[in-house]
C-alpha positions as a LaTeX table, in Angstrom:
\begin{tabular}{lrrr}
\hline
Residue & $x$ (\AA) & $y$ (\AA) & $z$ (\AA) \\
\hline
Unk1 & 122.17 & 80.02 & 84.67 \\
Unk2 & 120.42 & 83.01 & 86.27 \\
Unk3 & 118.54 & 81.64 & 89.47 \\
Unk4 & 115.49 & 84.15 & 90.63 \\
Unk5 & 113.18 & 83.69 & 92.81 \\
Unk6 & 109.79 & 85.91 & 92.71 \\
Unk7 & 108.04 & 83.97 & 95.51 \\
Unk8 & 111.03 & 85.01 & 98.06 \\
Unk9 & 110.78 & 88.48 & 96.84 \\
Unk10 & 107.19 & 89.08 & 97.59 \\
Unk11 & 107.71 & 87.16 & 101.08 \\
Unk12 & 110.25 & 89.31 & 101.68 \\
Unk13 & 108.75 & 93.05 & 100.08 \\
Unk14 & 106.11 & 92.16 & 102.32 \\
Unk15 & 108.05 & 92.13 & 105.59 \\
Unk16 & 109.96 & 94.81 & 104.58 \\
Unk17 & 106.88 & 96.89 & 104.23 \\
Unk18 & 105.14 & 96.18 & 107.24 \\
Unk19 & 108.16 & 95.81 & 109.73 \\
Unk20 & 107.45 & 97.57 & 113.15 \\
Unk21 & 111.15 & 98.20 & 114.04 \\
Unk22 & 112.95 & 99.05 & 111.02 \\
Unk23 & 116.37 & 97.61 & 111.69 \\
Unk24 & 115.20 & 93.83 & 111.26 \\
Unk25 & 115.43 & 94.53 & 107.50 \\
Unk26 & 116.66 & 97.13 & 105.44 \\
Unk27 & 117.69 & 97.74 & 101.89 \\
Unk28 & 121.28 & 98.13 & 100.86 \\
Unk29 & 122.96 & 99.19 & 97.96 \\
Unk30 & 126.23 & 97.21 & 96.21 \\
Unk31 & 128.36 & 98.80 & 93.19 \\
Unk32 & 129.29 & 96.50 & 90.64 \\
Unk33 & 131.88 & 94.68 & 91.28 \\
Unk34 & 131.76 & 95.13 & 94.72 \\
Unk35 & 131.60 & 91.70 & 97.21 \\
Unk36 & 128.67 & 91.08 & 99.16 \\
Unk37 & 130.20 & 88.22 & 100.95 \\
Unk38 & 134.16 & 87.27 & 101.58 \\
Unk39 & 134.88 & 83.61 & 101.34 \\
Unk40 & 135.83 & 82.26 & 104.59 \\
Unk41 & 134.66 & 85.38 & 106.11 \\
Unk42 & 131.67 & 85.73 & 109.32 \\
Unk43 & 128.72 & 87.44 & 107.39 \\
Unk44 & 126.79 & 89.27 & 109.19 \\
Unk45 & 123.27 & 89.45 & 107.73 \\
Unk46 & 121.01 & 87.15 & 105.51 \\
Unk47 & 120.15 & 88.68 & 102.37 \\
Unk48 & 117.42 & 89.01 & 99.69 \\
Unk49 & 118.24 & 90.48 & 96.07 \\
Unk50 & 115.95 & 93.32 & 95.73 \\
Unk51 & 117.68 & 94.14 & 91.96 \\
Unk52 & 120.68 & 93.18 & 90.24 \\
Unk53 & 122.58 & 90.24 & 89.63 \\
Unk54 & 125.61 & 88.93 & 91.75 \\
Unk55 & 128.06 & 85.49 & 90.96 \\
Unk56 & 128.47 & 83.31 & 93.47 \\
Unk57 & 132.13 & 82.01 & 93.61 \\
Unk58 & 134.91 & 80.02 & 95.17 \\
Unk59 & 138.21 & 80.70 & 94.70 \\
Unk60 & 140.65 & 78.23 & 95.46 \\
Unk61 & 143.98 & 77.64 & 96.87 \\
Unk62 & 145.81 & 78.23 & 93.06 \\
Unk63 & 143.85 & 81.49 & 93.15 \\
Unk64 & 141.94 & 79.90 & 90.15 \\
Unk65 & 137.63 & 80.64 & 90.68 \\
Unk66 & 134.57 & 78.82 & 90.21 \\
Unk67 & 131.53 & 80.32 & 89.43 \\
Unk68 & 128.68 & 78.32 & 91.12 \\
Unk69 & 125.47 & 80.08 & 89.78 \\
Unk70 & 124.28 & 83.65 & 89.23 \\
Unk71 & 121.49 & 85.18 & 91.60 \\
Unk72 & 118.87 & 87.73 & 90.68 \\
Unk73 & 115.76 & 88.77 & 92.04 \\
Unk74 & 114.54 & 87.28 & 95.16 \\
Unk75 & 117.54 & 85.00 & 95.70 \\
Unk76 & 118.61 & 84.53 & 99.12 \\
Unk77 & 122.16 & 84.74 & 100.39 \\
Unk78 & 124.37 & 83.91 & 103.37 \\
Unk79 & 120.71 & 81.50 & 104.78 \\
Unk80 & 123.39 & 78.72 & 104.68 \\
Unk81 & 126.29 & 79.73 & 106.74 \\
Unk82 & 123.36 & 81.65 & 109.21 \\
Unk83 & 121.91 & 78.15 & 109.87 \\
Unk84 & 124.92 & 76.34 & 109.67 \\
Unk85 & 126.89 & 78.80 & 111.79 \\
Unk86 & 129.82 & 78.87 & 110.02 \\
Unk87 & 131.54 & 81.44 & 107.96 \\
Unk88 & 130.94 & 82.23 & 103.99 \\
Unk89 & 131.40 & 79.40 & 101.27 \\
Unk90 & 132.13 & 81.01 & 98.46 \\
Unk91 & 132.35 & 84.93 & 97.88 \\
Unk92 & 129.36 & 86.81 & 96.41 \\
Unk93 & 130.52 & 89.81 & 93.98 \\
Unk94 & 127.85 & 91.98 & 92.16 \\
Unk95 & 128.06 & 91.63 & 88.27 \\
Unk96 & 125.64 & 94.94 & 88.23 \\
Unk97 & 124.72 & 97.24 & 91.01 \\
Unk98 & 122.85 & 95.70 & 93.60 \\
Unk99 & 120.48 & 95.78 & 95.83 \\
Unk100 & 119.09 & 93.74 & 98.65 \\
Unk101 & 116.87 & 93.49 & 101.65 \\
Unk102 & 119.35 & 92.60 & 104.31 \\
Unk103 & 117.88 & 90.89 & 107.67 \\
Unk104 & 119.65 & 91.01 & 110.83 \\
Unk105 & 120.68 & 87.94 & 112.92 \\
Unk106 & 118.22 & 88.08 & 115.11 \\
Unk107 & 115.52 & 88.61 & 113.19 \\
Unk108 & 116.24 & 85.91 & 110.74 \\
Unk109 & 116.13 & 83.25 & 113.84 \\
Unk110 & 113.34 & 84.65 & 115.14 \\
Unk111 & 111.61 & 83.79 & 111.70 \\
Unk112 & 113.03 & 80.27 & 110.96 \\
Unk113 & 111.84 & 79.60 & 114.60 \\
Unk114 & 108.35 & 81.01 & 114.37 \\
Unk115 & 107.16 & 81.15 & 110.37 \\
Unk116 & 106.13 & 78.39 & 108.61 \\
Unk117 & 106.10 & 80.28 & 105.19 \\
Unk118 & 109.79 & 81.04 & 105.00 \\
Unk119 & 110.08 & 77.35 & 106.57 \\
Unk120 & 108.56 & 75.84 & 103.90 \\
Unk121 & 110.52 & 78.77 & 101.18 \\
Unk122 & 113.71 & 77.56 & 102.18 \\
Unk123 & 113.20 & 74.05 & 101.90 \\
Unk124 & 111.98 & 74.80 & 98.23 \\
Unk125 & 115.17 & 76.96 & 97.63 \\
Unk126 & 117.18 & 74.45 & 99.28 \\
Unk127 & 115.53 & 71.45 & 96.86 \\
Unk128 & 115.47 & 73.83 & 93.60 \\
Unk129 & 119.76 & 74.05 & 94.78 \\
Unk130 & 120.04 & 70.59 & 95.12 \\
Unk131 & 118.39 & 69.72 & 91.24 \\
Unk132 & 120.52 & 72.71 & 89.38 \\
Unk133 & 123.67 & 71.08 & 90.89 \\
Unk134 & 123.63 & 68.17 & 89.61 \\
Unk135 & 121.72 & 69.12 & 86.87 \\
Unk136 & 124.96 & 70.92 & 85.81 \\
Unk137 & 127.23 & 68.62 & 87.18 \\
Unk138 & 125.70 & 65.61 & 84.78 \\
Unk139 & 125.50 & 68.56 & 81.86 \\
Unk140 & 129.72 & 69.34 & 82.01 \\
Unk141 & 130.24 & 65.43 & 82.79 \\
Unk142 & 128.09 & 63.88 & 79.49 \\
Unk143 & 128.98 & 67.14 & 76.78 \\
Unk144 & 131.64 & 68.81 & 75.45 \\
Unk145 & 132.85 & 72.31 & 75.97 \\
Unk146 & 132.04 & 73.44 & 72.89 \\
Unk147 & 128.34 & 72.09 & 73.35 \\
Unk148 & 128.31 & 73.31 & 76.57 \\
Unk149 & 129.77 & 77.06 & 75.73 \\
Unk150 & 127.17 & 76.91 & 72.74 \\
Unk151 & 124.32 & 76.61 & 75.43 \\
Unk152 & 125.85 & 79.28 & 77.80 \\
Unk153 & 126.14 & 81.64 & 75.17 \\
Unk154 & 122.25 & 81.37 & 73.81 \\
Unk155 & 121.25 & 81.73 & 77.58 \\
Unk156 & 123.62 & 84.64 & 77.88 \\
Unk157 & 121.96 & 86.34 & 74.63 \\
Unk158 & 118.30 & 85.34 & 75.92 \\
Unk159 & 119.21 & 87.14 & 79.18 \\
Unk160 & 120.69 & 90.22 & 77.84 \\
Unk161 & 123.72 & 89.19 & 80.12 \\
Unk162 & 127.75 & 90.05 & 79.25 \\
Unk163 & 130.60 & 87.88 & 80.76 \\
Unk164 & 134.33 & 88.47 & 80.47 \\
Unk165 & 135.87 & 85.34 & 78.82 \\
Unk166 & 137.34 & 84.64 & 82.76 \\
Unk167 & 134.06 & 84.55 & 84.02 \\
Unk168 & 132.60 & 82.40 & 80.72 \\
Unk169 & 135.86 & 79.58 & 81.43 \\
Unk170 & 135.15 & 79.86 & 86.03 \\
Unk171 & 131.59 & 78.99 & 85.19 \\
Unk172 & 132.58 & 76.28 & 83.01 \\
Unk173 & 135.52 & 75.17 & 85.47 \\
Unk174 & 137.95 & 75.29 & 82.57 \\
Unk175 & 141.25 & 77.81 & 81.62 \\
Unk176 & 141.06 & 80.80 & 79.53 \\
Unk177 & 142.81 & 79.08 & 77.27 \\
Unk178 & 140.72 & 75.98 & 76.73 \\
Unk179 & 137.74 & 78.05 & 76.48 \\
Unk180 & 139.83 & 80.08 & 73.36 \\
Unk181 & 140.08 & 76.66 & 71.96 \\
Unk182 & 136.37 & 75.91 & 72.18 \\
Unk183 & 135.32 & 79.42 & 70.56 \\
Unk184 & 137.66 & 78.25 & 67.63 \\
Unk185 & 135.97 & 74.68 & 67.86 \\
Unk186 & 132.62 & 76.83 & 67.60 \\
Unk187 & 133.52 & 79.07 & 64.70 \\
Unk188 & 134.90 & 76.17 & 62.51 \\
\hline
\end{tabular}
C-alpha cells in the first residue's frame, strides 16, 4: 500500500550532500494537497521523496480516479516519463506535506549515462513496480471487496494513515457507493 524506498533515499541524501553545483538537486517543499505532477503534463524534474506521502493517480475521461499506489520515503517520481520522454501518466498529489529532492534534466541523464548504482536502483524499482502490480491486480481479481477493504483498512491502521471514503473506493477502482455497501457487508 505505502511503497518506500530507504536504499534510494540514502543514494540520493548522499548526492545531495556532496553536489558541487547546487542546482543539479535541490529540496522542495509541497502542501498537502498540492500536485506534484499534472497528468498529461511535461514535468520538468525527476524527483525523490525526502518526507511525506503523495498518491499516485489517473483520472479518466468520466472524471472518475484511480489510485495506483502511495509513495513515501525514497520513492522516485517522474524517472518514467524522463526516460521515456513523454509527458506525466498519472498525476501525483501530496496526501501530507511534502518534500523531495528534485534533480534537474540534465543531471538526471548525466547519471543514468554514467552511474551504475542508480542503474542498477532503477531496475530494482522498476522490478519491485512490476510484482506490486500484479500482485494487486490478482488480489482485486480472486477476492471480494469486502475482503479486500478489510485488508486496506488493517494496513491503513498499521500505518497510522487516514483516507477519505473517495480515496478508499479510487484505490479499490470501485464507486462510493459500492464501497458504502461493503462497509455494511463488513459491519454485519
Amino acid at each position: 500500500m505505502l511503497r518506500t524506498n530507504q536504499t534510494f533515499l540514502g543514494y540520493v541524501k548522499e548526492l545531495y550532500d556532496n553536489q558541487q553545483r547546487r542546482e543539479n538537486i535541490m529540496e522542495k517543499q509541497y502542501s498537502k494537497g498540492q500536485k506534484l505532477f499534472f497528468q498529461n503534463e511535461r514535468a520538468t524534474k525527476v524527483m525523490f521523496i525526502k518526507e511525506g506521502v503523495v498518491k499516485c493517480f489517473f483520472t479518466e475521461d468520466n472524471g472518475k480516479e484511480y489510485i495506483l499506489e502511495f509513495l513515501g520515503k525514497g520513492e522516485i517520481i517522474g524517472e518514467i516519463e524522463f526516460i521515456r520522454k513523454i509527458v506525466s501518466l498519472c498525476n501525483i498529489e501530496a496526501m501530507t506535506d511534502v518534500t523531495v529532492y528534485a534533480v534537474s534534466p540534465g543531471y538526471f541523464a548525466e547519471l543514468i549515462k554514467n552511474d551504475i548504482k542508480l542503474n542498477n536502483l532503477l531496475l530494482d524499482a522498476f522490478a519491485e513496480r512490476i510484482i506490486n502490480t500484479a500482485s494487486r491486480a490478482s488480489f482485486q481479481q480472486l477476492y471480494t471487496i469486502e475482503h479486500s477493504l478489510a485488508k486496506l483498512l488493517e494496513l491503513l491502521s498499521k500505518q497510522d494513515m487516514h483516507m477519505s471514503k473517495e480515496d478508499i473506493a479510487s484505490y479499490l477502482g470501485i464507486t462510493v457507493r459500492s464501497l458504502n455497501r461493503a462497509f455494511k457487508g463488513l459491519s454485519e
